[in-house]
C-alpha positions as CSV (number, residue, x, y, z in Angstrom):
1,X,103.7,81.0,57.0
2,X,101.6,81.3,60.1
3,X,99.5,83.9,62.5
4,X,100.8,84.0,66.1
5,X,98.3,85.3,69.0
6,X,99.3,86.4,72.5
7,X,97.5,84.5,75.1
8,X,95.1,86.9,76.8
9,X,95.7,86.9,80.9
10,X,91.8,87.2,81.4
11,X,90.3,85.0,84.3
12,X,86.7,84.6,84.4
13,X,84.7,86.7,86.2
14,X,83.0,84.0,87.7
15,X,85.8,82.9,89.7
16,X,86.7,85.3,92.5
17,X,90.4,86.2,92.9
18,X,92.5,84.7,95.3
19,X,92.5,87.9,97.8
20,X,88.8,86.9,98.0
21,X,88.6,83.4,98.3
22,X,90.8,84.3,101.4
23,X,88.8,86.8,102.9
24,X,85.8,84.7,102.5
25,X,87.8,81.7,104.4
26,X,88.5,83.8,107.0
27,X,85.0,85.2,107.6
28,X,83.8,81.2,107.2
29,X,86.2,80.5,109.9
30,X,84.2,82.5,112.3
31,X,81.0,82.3,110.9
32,X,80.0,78.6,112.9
33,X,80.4,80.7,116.5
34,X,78.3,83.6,115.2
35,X,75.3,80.9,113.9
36,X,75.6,79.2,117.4
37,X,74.8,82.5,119.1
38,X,72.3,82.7,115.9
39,X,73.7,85.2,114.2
40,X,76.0,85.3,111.5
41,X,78.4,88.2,109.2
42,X,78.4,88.9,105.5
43,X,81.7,89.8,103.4
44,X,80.4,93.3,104.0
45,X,80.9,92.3,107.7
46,X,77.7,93.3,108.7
47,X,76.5,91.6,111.8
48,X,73.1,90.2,111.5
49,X,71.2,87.9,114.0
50,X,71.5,88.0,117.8
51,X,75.1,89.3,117.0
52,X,73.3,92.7,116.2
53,X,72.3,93.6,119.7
54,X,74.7,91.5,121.6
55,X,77.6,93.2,124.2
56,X,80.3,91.9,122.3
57,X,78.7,93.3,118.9
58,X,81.7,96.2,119.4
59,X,84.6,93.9,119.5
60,X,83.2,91.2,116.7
61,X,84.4,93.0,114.2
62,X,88.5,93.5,115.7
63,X,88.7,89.3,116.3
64,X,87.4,89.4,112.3
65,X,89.8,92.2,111.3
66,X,92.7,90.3,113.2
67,X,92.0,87.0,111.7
68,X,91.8,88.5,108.0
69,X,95.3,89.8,108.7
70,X,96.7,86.7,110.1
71,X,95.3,84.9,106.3
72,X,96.2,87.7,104.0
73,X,99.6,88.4,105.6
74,X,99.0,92.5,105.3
75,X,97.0,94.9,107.3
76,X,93.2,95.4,106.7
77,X,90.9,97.2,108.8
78,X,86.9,96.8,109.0
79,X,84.9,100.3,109.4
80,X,81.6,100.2,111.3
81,X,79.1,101.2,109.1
82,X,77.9,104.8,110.4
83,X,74.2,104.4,112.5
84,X,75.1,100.7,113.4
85,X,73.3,99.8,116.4
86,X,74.9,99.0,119.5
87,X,74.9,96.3,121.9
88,X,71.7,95.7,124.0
89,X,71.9,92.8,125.4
């Protein structure tokens, strides 16, 4: 006679889940043009850098939100943080 266990469906918390590993592809995907322009984004998609006070600071975020949709295949949408600064440049 024998004990039988369920397996347990716990991943590690360690590893991120596959929704994030995709959302951190996509924002790696357009991090190289923000460094060149010496900038760069975080997965909070805050613009840091140059990117801060550029002109196209306003539409950085849209080219981000479209290119998470294209990876993910569903809808998400980035909110500006309220008091973000805007473009000087």
């Amino acid at each position: 006679m024998g004990i039988k266990t369920a397996p347990t469906k716990q991943s590690p918390i360690s590893e991120p889940s596959d929704r994030e590993q995709i959302v951190r592809a996509g924002l790696n995907e357009n991090r190289a043009s923000l460094r060149r322009d010496r900038g760069d984004c975080e997965l909070i998609v805050r613009l840091t850098g140059a990117c801060m006070s550029c002109k196209l600071a306003g539409t950085t975020p849209a080219a981000i939100q479209a290119r998470l949709i294209e990876r993910l295949g569903e809808f998400v949408r980035l909110i500006p943080l309220p008091g973000a600064a805007k473009g000087r440049c």
